[in-house]
N, CA and C atoms as an extended XYZ file, in Angstrom:
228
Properties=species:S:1:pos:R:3:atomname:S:1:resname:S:1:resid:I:1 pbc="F F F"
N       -16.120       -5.650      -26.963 N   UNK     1
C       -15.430       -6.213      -25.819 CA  UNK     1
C       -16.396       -6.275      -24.634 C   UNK     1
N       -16.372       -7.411      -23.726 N   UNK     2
C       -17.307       -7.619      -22.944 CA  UNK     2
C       -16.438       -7.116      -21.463 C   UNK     2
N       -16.956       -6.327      -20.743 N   UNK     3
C       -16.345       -6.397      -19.711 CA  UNK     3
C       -17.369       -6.913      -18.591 C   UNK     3
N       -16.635       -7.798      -17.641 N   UNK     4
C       -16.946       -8.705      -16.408 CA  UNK     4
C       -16.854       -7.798      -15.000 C   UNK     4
N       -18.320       -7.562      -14.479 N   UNK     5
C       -17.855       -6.908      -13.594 CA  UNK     5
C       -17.385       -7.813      -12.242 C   UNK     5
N       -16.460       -6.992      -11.814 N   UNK     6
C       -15.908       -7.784      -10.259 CA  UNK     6
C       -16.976       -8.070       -9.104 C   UNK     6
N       -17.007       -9.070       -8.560 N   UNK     7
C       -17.737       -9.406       -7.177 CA  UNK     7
C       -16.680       -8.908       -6.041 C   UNK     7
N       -16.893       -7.791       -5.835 N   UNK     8
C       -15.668       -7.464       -4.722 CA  UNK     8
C       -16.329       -8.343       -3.616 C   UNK     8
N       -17.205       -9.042       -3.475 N   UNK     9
C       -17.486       -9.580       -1.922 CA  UNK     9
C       -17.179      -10.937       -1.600 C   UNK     9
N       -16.739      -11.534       -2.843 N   UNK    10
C       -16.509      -12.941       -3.494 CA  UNK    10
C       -14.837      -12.670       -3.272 C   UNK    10
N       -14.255      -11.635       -3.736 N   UNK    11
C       -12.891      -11.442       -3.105 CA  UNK    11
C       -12.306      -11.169       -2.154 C   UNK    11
N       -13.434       -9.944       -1.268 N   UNK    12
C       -13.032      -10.115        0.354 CA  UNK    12
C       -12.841      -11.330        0.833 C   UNK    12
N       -14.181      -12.373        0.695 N   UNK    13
C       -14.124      -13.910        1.414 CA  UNK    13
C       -13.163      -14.517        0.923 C   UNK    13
N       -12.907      -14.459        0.068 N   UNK    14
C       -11.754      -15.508       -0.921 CA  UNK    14
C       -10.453      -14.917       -0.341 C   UNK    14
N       -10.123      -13.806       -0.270 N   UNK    15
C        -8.449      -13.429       -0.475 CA  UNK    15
C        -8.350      -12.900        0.270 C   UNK    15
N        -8.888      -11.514        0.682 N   UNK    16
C        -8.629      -10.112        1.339 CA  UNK    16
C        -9.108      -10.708        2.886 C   UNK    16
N       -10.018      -11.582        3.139 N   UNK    17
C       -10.225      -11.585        4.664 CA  UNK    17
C        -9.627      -13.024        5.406 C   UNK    17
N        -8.875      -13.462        4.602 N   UNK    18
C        -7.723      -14.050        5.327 CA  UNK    18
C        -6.738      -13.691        6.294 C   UNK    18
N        -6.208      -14.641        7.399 N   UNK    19
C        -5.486      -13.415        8.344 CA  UNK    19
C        -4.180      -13.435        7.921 C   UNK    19
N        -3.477      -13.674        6.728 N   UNK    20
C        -2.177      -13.344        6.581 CA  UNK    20
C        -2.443      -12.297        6.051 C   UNK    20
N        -3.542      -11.966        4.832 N   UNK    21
C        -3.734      -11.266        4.344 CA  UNK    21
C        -3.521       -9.770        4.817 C   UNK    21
N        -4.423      -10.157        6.058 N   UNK    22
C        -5.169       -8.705        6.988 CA  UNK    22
C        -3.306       -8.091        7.701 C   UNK    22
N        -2.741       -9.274        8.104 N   UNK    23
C        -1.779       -8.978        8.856 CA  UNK    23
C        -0.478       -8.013        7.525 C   UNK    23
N        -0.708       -8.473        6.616 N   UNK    24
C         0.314       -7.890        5.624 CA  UNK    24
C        -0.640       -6.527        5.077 C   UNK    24
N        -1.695       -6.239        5.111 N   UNK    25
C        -2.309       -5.227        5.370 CA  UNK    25
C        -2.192       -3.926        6.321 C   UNK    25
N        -1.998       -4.633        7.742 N   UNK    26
C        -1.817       -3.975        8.667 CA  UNK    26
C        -0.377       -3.224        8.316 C   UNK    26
N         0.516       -4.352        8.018 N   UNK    27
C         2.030       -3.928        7.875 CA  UNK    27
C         1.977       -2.813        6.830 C   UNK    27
N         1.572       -2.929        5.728 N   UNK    28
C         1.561       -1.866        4.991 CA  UNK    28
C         1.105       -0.475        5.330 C   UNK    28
N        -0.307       -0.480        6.027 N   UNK    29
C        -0.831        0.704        6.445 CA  UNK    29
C        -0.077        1.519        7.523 C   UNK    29
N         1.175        0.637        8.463 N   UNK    30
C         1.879        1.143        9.145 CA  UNK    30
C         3.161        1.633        9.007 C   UNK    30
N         3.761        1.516        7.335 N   UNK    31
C         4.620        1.989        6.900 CA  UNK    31
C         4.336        3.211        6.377 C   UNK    31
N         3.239        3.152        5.612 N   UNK    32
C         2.597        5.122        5.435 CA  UNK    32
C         2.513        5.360        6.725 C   UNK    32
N         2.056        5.257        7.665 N   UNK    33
C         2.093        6.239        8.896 CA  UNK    33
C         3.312        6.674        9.159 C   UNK    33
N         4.497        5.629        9.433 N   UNK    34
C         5.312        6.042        9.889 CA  UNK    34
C         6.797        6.880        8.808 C   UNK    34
N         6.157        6.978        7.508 N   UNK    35
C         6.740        7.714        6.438 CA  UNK    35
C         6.050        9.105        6.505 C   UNK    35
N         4.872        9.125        7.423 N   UNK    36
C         3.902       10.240        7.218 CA  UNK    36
C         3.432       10.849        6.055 C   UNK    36
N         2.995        9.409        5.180 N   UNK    37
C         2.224        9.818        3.733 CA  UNK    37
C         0.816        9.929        3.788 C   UNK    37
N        -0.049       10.510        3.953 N   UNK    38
C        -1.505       10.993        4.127 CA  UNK    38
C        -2.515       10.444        2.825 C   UNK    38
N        -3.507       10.317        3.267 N   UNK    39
C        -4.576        9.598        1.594 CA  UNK    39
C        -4.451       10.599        0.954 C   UNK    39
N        -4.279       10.488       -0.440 N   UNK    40
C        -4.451       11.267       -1.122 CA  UNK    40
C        -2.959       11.535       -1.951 C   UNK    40
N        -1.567       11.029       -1.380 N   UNK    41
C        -0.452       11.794       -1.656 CA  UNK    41
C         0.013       10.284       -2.589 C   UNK    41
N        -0.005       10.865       -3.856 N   UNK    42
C         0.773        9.814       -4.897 CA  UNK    42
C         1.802        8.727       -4.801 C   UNK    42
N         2.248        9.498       -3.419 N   UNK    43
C         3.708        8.347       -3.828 CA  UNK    43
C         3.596        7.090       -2.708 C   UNK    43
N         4.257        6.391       -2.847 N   UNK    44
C         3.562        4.769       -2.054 CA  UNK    44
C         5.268        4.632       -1.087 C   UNK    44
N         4.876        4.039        0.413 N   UNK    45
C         5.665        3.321        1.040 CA  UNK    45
C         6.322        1.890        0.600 C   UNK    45
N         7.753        1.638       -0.121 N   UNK    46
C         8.613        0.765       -0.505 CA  UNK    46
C         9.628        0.775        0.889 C   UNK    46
N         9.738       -0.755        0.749 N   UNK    47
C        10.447       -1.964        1.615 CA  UNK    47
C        11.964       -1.831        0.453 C   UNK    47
N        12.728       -1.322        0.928 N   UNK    48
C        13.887       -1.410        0.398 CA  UNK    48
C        14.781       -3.385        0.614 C   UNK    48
N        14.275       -3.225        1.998 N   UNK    49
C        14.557       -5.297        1.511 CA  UNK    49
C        12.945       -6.053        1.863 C   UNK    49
N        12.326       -6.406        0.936 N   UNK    50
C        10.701       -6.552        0.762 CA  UNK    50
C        10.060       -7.533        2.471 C   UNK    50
N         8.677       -7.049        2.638 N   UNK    51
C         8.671       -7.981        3.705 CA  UNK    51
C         8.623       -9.099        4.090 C   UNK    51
N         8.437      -10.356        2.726 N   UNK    52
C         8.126      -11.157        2.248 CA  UNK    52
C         9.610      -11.543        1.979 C   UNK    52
N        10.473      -10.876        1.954 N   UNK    53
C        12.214      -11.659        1.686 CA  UNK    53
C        12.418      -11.445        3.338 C   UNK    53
N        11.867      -11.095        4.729 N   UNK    54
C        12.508      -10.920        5.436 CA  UNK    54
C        12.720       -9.643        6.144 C   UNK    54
N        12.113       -8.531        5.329 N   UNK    55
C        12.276       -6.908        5.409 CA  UNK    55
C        11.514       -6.228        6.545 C   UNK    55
N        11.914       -5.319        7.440 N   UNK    56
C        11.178       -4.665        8.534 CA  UNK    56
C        10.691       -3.015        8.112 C   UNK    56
N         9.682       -2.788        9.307 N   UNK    57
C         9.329       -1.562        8.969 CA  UNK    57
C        10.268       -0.519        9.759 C   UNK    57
N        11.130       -0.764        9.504 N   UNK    58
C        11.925        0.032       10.249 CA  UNK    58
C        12.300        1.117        9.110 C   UNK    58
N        12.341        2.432       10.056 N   UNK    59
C        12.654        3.774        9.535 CA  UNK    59
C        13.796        3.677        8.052 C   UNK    59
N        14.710        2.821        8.700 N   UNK    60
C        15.996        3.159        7.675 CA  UNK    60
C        15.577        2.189        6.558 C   UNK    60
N        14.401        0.922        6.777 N   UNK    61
C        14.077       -0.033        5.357 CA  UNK    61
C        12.761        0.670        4.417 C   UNK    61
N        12.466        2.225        5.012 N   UNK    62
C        11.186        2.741        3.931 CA  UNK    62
C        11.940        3.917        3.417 C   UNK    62
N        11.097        3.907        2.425 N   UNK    63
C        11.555        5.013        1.125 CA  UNK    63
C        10.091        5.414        1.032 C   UNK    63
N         9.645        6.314        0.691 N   UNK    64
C         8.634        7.135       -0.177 CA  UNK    64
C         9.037        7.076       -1.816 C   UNK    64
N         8.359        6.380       -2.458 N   UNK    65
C         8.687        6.430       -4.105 CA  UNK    65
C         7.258        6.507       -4.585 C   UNK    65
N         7.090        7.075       -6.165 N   UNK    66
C         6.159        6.955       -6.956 CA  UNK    66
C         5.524        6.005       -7.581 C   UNK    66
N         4.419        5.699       -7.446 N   UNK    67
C         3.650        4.579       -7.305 CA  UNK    67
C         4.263        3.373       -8.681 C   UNK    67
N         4.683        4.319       -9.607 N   UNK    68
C         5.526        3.934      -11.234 CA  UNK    68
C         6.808        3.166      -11.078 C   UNK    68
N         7.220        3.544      -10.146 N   UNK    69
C         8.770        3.397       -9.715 CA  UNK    69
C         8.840        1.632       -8.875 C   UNK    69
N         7.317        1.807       -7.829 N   UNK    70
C         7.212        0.985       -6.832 CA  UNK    70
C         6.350       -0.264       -7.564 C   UNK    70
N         5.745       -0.225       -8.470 N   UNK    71
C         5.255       -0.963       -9.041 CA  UNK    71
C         6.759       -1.964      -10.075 C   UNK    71
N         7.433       -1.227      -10.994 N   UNK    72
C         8.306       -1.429      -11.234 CA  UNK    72
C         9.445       -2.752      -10.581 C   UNK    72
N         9.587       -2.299       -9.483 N   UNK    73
C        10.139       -3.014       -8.718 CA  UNK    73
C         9.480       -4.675       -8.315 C   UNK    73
N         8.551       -4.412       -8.359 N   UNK    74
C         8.099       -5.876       -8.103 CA  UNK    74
C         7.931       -6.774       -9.085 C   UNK    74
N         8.336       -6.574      -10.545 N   UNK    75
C         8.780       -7.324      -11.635 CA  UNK    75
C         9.901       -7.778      -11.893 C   UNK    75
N        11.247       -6.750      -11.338 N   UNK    76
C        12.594       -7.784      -11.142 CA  UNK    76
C        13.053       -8.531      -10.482 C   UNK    76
């Protein structure tokens, strides 16, 4: 099996340094803060109504769930 390694710098320019991108970035990194989940702690900040349907970072729309759980969710 051949594996292809990634050009992560070919994907910053391409995807990641777009400004919707950066801005739905930002949003995310400000839902761990305000869940007070620290690097390192397994479980991931979930949008109980997603932000992309409309969903805010507001206190009562985050949950703390396991990264298994939160992944999950974005397939139904």
């Amino acid at each position: 099996m051949i594996v292809k390694k990634r050009n992560y710098k070919k994907e910053y320019k391409d995807y990641h340094s777009k400004p919707l991108q950066k801005k739905r970035r930002v949003l995310r990194n400000k839902a761990r803060s305000i869940l007070g989940l620290k690097v390192g702690d397994p479980r991931e900040a979930d949008h109980k109504k997603p932000l992309s349907k409309g969903g805010s970072n507001n206190k009562s729309n985050l949950r703390a769930v396991s990264r298994t759980v939160n992944r999950k969710k974005a397939t139904k």
